[in-house]
C-alpha positions as CSV (number, residue, x, y, z in Angstrom):
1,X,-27.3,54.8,6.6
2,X,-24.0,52.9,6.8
3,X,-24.0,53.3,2.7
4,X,-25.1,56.8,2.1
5,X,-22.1,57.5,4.6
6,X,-19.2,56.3,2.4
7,X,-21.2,57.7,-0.9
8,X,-21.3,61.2,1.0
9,X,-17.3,60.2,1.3
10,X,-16.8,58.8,-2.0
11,X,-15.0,55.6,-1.0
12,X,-14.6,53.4,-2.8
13,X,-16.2,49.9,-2.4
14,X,-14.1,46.4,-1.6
15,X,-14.2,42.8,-0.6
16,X,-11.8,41.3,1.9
17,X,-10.6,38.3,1.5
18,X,-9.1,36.4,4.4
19,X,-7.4,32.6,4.0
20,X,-6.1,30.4,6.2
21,X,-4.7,27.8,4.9
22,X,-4.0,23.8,6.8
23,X,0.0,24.7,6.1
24,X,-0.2,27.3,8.7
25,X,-0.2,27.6,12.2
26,X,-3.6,29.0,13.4
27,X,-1.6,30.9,16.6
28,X,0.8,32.6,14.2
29,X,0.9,36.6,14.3
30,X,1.6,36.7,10.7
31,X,-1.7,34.4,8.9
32,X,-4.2,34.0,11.9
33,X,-7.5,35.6,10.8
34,X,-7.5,38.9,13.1
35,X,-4.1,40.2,11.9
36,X,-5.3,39.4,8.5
37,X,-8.2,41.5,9.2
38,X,-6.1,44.2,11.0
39,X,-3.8,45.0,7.8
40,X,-6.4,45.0,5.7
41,X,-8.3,48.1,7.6
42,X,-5.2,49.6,7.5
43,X,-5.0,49.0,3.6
44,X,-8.2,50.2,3.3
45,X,-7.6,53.4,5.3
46,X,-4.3,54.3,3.6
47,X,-6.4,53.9,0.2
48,X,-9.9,55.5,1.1
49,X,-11.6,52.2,0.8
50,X,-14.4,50.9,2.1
51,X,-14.6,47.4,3.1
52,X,-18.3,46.5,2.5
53,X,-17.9,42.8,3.0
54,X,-15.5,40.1,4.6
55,X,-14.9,36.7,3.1
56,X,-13.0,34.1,4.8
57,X,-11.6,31.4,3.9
58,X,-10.7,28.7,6.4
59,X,-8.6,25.4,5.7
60,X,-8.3,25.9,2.4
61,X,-5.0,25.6,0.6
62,X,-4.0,28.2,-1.6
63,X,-4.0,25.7,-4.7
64,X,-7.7,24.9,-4.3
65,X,-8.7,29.1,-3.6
66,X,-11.1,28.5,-7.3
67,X,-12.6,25.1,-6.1
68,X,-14.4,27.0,-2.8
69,X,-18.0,28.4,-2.7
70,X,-16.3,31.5,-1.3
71,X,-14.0,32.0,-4.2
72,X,-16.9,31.2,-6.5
73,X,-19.6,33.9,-4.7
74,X,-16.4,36.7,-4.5
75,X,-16.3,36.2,-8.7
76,X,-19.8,36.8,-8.7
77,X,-19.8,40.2,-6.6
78,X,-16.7,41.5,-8.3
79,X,-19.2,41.9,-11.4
80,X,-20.6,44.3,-9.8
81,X,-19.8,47.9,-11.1
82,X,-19.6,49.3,-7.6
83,X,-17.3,47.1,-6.5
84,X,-13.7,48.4,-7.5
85,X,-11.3,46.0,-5.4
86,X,-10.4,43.3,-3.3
87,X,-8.1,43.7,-0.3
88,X,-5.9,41.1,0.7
89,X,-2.8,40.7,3.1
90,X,-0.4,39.4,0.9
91,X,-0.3,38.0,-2.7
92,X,-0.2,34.6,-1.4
93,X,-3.5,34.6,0.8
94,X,-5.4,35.3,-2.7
95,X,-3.7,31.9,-4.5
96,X,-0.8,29.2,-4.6
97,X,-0.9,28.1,-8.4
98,X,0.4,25.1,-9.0
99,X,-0.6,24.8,-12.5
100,X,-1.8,27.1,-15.4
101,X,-5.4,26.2,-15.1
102,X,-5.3,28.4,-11.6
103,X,-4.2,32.1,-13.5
104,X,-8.1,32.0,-15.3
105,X,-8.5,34.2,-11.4
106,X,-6.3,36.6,-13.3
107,X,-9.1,37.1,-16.7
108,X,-11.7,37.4,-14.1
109,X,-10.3,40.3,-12.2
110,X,-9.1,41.7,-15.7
111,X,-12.8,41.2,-17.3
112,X,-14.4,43.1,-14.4
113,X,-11.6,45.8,-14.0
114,X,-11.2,44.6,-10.3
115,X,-8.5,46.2,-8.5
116,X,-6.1,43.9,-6.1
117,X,-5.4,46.1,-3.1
118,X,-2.4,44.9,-1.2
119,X,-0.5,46.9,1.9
120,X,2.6,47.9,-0.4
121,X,0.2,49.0,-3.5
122,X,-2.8,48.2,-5.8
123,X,-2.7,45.9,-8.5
124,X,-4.0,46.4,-12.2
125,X,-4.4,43.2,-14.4
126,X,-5.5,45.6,-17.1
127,X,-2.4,47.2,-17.2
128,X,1.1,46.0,-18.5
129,X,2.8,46.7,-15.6
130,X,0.1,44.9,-13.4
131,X,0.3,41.5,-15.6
132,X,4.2,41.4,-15.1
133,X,3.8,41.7,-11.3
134,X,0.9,39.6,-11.0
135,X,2.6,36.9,-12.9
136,X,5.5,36.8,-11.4
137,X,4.1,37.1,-7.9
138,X,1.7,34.2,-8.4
139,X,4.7,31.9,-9.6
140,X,6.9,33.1,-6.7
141,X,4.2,32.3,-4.0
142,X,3.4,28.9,-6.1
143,X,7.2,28.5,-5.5
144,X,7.3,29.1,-1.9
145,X,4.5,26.7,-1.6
146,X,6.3,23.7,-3.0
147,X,9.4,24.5,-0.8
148,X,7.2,24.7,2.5
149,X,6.1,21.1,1.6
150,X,9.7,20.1,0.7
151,X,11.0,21.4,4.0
152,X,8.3,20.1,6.0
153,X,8.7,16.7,4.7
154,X,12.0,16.4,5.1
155,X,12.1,17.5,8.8
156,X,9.5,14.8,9.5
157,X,11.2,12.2,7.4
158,X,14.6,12.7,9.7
159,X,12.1,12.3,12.5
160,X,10.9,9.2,11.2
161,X,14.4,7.7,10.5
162,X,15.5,8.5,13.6
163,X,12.6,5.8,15.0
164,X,10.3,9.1,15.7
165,X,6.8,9.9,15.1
166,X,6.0,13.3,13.9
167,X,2.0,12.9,13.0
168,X,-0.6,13.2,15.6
169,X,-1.3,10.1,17.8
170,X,-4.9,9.3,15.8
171,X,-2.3,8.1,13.1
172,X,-0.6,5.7,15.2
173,X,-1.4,1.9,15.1
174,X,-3.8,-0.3,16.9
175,X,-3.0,-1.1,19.9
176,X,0.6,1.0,19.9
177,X,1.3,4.2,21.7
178,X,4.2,6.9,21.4
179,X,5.0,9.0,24.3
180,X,6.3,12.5,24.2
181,X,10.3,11.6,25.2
182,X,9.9,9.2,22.2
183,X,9.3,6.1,23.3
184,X,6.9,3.3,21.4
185,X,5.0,0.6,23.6
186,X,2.0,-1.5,23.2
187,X,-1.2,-0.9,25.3
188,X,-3.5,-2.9,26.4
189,X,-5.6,-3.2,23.4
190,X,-2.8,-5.4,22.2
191,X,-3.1,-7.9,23.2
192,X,-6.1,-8.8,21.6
193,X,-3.8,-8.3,18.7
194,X,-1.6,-11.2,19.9
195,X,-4.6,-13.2,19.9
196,X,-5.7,-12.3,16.8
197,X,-2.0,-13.5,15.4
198,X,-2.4,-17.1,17.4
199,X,-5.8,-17.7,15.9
200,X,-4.9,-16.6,12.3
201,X,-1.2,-19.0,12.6
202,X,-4.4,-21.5,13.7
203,X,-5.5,-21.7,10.7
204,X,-8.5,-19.1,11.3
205,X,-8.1,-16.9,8.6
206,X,-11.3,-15.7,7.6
207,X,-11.2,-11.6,8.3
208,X,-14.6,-11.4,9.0
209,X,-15.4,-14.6,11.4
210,X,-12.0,-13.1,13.5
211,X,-13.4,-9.4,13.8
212,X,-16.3,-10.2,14.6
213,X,-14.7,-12.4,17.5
214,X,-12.4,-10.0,18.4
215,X,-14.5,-6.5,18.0
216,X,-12.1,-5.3,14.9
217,X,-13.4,-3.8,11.7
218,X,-12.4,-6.5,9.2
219,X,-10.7,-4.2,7.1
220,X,-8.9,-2.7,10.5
221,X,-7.6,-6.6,11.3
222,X,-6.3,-7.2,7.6
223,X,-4.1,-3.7,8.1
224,X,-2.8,-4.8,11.3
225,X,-1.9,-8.4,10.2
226,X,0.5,-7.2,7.7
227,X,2.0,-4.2,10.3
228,X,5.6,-5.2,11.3
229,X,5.1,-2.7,14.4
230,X,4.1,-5.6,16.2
231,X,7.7,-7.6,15.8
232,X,9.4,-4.2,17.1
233,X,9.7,-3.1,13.4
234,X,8.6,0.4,11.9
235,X,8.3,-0.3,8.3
236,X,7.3,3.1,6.0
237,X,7.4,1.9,2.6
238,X,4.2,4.7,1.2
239,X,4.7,8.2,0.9
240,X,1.9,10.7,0.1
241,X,1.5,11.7,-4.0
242,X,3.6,14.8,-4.0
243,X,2.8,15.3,-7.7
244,X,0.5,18.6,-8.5
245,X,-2.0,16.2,-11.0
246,X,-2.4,14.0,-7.2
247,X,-4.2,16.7,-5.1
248,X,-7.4,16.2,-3.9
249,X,-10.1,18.2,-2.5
250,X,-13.9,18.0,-1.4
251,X,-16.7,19.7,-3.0
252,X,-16.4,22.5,-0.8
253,X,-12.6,23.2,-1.8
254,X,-11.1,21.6,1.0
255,X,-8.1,19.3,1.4
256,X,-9.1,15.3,0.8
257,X,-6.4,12.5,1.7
258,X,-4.0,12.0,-0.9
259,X,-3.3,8.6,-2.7
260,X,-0.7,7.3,-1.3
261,X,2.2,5.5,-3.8
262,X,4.7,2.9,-3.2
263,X,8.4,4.1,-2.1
264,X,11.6,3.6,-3.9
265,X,13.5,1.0,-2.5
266,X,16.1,3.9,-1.5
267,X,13.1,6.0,0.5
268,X,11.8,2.8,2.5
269,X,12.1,3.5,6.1
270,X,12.9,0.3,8.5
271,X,13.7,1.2,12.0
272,X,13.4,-1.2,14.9
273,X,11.4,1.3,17.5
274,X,10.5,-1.5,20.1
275,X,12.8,-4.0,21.8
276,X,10.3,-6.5,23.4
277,X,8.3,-7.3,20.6
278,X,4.5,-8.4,20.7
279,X,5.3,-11.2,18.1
280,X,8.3,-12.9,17.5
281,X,9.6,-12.3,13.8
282,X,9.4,-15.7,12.3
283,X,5.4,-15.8,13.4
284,X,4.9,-12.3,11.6
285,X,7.3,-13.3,9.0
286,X,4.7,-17.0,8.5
287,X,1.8,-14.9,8.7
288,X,2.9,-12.4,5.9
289,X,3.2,-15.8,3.7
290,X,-0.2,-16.9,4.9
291,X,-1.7,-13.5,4.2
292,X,-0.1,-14.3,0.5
293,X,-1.2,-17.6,-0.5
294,X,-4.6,-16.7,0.9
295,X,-5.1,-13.9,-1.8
296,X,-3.4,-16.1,-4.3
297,X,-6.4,-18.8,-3.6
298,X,-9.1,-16.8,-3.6
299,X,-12.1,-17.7,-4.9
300,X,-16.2,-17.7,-3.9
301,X,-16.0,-20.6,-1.6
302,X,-18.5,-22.3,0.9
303,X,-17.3,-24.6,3.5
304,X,-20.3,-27.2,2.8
305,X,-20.0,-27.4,-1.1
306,X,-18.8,-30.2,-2.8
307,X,-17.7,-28.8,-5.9
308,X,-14.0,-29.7,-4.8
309,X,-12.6,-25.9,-3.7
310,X,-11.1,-27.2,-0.9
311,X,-7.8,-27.4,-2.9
312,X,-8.3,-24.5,-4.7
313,X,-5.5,-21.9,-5.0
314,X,-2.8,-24.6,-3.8
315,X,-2.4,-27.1,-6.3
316,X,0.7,-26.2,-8.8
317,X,1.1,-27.4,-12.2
318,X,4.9,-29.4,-11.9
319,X,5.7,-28.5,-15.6
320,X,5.6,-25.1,-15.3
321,X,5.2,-23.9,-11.7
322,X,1.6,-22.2,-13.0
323,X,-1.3,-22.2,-10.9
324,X,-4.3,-25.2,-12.0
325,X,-7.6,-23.5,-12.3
326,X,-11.2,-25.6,-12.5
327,X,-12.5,-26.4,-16.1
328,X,-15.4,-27.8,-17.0
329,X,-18.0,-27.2,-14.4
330,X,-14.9,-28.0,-11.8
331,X,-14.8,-31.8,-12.5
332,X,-11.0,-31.2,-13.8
333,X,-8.2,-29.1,-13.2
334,X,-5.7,-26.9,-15.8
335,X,-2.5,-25.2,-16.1
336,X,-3.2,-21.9,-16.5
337,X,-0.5,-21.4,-18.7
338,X,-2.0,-23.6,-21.0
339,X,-4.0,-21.1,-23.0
340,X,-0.9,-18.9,-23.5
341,X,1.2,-18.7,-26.7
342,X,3.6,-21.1,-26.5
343,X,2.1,-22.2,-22.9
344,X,2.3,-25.2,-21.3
345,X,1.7,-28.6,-22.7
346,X,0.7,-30.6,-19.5
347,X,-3.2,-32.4,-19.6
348,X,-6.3,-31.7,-17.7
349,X,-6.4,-33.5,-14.4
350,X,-9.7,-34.8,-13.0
351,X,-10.7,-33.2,-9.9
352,X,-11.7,-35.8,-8.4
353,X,-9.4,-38.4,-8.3
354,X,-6.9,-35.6,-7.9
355,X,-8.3,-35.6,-4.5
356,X,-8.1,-38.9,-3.5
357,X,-4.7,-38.8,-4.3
358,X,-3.7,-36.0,-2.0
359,X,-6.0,-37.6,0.7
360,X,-4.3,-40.9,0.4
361,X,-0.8,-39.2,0.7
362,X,-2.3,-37.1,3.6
363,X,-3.8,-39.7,5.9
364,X,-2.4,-43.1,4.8
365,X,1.6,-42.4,3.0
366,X,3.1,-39.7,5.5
367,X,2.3,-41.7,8.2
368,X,4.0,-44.3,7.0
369,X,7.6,-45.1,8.3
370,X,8.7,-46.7,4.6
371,X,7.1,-43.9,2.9
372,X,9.1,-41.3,5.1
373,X,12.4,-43.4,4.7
374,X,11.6,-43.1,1.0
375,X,11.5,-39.5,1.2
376,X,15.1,-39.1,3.3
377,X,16.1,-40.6,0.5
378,X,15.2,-38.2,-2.0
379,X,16.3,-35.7,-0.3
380,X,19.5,-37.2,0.3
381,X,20.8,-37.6,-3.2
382,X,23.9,-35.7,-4.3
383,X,24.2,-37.7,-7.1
384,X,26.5,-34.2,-8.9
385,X,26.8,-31.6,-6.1
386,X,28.7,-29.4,-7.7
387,X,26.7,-29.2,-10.9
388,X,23.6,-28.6,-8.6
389,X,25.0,-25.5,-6.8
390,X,26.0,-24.0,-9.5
391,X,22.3,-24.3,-11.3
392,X,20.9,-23.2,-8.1
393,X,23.3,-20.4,-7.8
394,X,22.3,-19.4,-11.6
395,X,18.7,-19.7,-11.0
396,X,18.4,-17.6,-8.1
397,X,20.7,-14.7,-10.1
398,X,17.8,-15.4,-12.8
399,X,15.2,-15.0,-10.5
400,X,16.6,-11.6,-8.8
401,X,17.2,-10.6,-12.3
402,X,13.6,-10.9,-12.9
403,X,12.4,-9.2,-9.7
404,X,14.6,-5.8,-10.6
405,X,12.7,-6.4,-14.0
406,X,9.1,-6.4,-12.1
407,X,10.1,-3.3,-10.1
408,X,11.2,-1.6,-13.0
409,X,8.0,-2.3,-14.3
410,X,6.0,-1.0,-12.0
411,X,8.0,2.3,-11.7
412,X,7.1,2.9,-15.3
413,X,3.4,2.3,-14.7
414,X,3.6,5.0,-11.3
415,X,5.6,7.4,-13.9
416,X,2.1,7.0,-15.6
417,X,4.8,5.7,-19.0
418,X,2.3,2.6,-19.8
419,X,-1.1,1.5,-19.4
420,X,-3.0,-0.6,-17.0
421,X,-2.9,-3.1,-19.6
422,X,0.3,-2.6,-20.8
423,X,1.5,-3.2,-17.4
424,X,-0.5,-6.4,-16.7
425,X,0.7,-8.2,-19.5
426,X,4.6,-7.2,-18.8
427,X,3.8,-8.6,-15.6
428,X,2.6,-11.7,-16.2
429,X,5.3,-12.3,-18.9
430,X,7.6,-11.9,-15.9
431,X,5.8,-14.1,-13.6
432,X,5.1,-17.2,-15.8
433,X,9.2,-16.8,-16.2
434,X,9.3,-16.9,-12.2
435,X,6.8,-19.6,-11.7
436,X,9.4,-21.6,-14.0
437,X,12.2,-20.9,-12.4
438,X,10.7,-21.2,-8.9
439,X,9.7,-24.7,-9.9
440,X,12.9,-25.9,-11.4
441,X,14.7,-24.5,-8.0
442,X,12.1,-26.7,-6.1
443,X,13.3,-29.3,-7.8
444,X,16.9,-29.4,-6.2
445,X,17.6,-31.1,-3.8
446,X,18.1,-29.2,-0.1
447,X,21.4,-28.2,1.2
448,X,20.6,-31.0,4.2
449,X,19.6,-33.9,4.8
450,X,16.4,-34.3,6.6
451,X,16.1,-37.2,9.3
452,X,12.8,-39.1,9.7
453,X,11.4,-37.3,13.0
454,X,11.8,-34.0,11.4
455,X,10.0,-34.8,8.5
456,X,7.4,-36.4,10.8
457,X,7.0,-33.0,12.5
458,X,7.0,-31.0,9.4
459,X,4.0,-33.7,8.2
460,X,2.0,-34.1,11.4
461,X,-0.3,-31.2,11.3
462,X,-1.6,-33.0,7.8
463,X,-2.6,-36.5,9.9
464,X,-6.0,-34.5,10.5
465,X,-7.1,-34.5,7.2
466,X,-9.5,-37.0,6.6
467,X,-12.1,-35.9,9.8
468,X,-11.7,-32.8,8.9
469,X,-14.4,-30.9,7.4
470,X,-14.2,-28.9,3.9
471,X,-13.6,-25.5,6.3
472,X,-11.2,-27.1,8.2
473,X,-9.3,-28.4,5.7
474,X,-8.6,-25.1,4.2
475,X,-7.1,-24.0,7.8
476,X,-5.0,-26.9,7.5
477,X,-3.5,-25.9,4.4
478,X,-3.6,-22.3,4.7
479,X,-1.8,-22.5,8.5
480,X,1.0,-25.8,6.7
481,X,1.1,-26.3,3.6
482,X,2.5,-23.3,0.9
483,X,1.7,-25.5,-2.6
484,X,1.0,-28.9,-3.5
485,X,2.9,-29.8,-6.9
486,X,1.0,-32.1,-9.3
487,X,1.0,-33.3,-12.9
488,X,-0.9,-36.0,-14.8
489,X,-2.8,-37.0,-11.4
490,X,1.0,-37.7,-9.9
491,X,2.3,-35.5,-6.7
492,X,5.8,-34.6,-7.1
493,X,6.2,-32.5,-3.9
494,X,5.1,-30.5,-1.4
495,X,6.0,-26.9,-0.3
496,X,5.7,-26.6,3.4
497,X,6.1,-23.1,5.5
498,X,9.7,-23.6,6.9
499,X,8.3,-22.4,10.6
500,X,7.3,-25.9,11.2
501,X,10.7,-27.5,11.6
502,X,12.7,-26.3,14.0
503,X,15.6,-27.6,12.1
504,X,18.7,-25.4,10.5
505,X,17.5,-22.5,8.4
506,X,19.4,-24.3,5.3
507,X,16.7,-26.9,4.7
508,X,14.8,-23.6,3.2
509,X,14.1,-23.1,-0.3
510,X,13.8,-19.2,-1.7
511,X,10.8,-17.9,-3.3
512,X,10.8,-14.8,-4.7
513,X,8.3,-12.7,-6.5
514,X,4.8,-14.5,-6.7
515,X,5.2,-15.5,-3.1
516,X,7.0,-12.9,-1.4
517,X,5.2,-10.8,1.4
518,X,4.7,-7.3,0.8
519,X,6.7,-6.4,4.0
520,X,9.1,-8.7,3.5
521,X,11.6,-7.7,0.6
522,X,13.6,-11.5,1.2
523,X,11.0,-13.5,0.3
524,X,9.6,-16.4,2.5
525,X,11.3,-19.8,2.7
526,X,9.4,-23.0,2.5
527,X,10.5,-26.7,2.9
528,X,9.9,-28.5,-0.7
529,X,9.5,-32.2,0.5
530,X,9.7,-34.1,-3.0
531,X,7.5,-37.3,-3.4
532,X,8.9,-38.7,-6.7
């Protein structure tokens, strides 16, 4: 009845479209869906048309209008020859563009001589005029799109320099709260947290075996591990992809999560947002160096083999300053710059009297007072001060040198400039050069002199070595000891985390690069104890 009604009339048949998009505000007059609707009667009206259906789009961005079912099924009923329209509230609610690919809406609408209906006038794509217009009112609403981002983010990016959090409270995390005068604090759920930093610094750092003890996802407890939140730091150093080619979307057109890409060194955010601090900074700091050497040593390991992993991901070749792999079915150990051009020279060490080495030193040598005394020694010499300093001086403007070079690198690889590949082997051209360097600054002697009980306390955690089992041992090292430097079955030194001596903060070595945190920009410092 309803349709022999407005062919008695002779109205003319349309289809509303209604979008609301996640940029604005659901109570606002001028987008929410019943104004939408409201304007668009009154289009019809002024026009003599006849809305005959009503398609809404909800959530949907007006970049990813084409990628929708309901964009998809209003195509399909435009074909039809009774349908001469589409009404819409503005230009914008019908698309966003962002690129070129989004204007193929424009041939479809042409191909089916589809009117676009809006409250100041219709449209024609098959007419000159009605290109033009369309054309430039699609770029001009692409425009305003872009800006409404740029705007937004900057307003929440003052927010979150001035120690503010503008997201919703489900982004906030573990075990942290935000209040609405703007005030951080921890709940209760920390302190499971704090516990879960005491057993990791224990030497406990399998993910899994701690979530399960502490009811965390293991994936959740790896994120809140490296979160500086809980030494009173806000650290922001990833900013959503603002480039067009990063948007993502679901099947049925609606926004996905972004990737997310690393921050200028100029756009990192570091505010101190909580004064009492769950954990002190030199624990997080320590873990951070922990969470590093751990995924340097990975490897399939089980705590009952005795295929000799224990050592595995610690021992350092003491030519080069490479990392020793297992050759041979693991009965010996290798540089692993020794298969690069020009790599290094030194010889395969046998695994196993590798390790009776290192368990001699550990149970029998750095328990003894000679040994130690031998050590102090070592340490001691100043044989050329001057000519030291100014080596060390040159090889840590080397070594900065070289980390500007890696950053550089990967800015080139996010500009999407080189290849995976390309990028990999600039960056291990860069890192064999720091693993040199590193090891020829370990080499020097320290600004201090150590005395004989603080070299006993830096050692004593390693007296448990030999009734320890394989498992245990790898806490051992993972929670002391940061490398183990060894060439031709000899031990030249030992890198141990700095947090064990409570000693002055000069005694520290600098590692960049390979070994630095990722929330720590400084580095970590380690204590290299040489042996020979």
């Amino acid at each position: 009845m309803h349709g022999n009604f407005v062919t008695r009339l002779g109205m003319k048949k349309v289809i509303e479209l209604i979008r609301v998009s996640s940029e604005s505000r659901p109570s606002e007059h001028r987008f929410n869906i019943s104004a939408q609707h409201a304007i668009n009667q009154s289009t019809a009206e002024r026009y003599g048309l006849a809305i005959v259906r009503s398609i809404e789009l909800v959530n949907v961005s007006g970049a990813a209008v084409l990628k929708t079912p309901e964009m998809q099924d209003l195509l399909r009923v435009i074909q039809d020859p009774e349908i001469t329209g589409v009404v819409v509230r503005e230009f914008s609610r019908l698309m966003r563009p962002e690129c070129f690919g989004d204007y193929v809406l424009f041939q479809a609408f042409q191909e089916s001589g589809t009117l676009l209906y809006l409250p100041e006038g219709p449209i024609d794509f098959n007419t000159r005029a009605g290109r033009l217009i369309g054309t430039v009112r699609a770029a001009i609403s692409g425009l305003e799109r872009d800006e409404h981002h740029e705007r937004s983010w900057m307003a929440k990016e003052i927010l979150r320099r001035a120690g503010k959090h503008p997201q919703s409270h489900t982004s906030l995390p573990s075990g942290v709260g935000y209040d609405k005068v703007g005030k951080w604090f921890y709940t209760p759920e920390a302190e499971r947290i704090k516990q879960a930093f005491r057993l990791f610094l224990s030497g406990q750092t399998n993910y899994r075996r701690l979530s399960r003890q502490l009811g965390f996802n293991h994936w959740t407890l790896s994120e809140i591990l490296r979160n500086p939140i809980y030494c009173g730091w806000r650290v922001i150093h990833k900013r959503r992809d603002p480039s067009p080619f990063a948007m993502r979307t679901r099947i049925d057109g609606r926004r996905a999560d972004c990737p997310r890409i690393t921050r200028t060194p100029e756009e990192v955010i570091r505010v101190r947002v909580i004064d009492k601090p769950l954990i002190r900074e030199d624990e997080f700091n320590r873990v951070q160096n922990i969470i590093k050497l751990k995924k340097q040593a990975h490897r399939y390991y089980h705590p009952n083999s005795n295929v000799g992993c224990t050592l595995a991901g610690f021992l350092r070749c003491g030519a080069c300053g490479s990392r020793l792999h297992s050759r041979s079915g693991n009965k010996y150990y290798a540089c692993k710059n020794q298969y690069e051009k020009h790599g290094c020279k030194t010889k395969w060490q046998h695994r196993r009297r590798l390790k009776q080495i290192i368990t001699e030193l550990f149970v029998r040598q750095l328990r003894d007072d000679a040994f130690l005394r031998h050590i102090v020694a070592l340490q001691g010499q100043e044989s050329d001060a001057r000519e030291s300093e100014t080596d060390i001086e040159t090889i840590r403007a080397n070594l900065n040198l070289l980390e500007q070079k890696r950053g550089r690198i990967l800015e080139l690889f996010q500009a999407r400039l080189i290849s995976p590949k390309e990028r990999n082997e600039r960056l291990g051209a860069v890192c064999r050069d720091v693993d040199l360097m590193t090891e020829t600054l370990l080499r020097k002697s320290p600004s201090r002199k150590l005395s004989i009980s603080e070299l006993t306390s830096v050692v004593r955690p390693l007296a448990a070595w030999k009734a320890a089992s394989n498992k245990r041992r790898r806490r051992i090292l993972f929670a002391n000891v940061a490398a183990i430097h060894v060439v031709n079955c000899q031990i030249l030194g030992i890198s141990m985390h700095l947090d064990n001596l409570n000693a002055n903060q000069e005694a520290g070595i600098f590692i960049p690069a390979s070994m630095m945190p990722v929330t720590n920009t400084r580095g970590c410092r380690v204590l290299h104890i040489r042996l020979s």
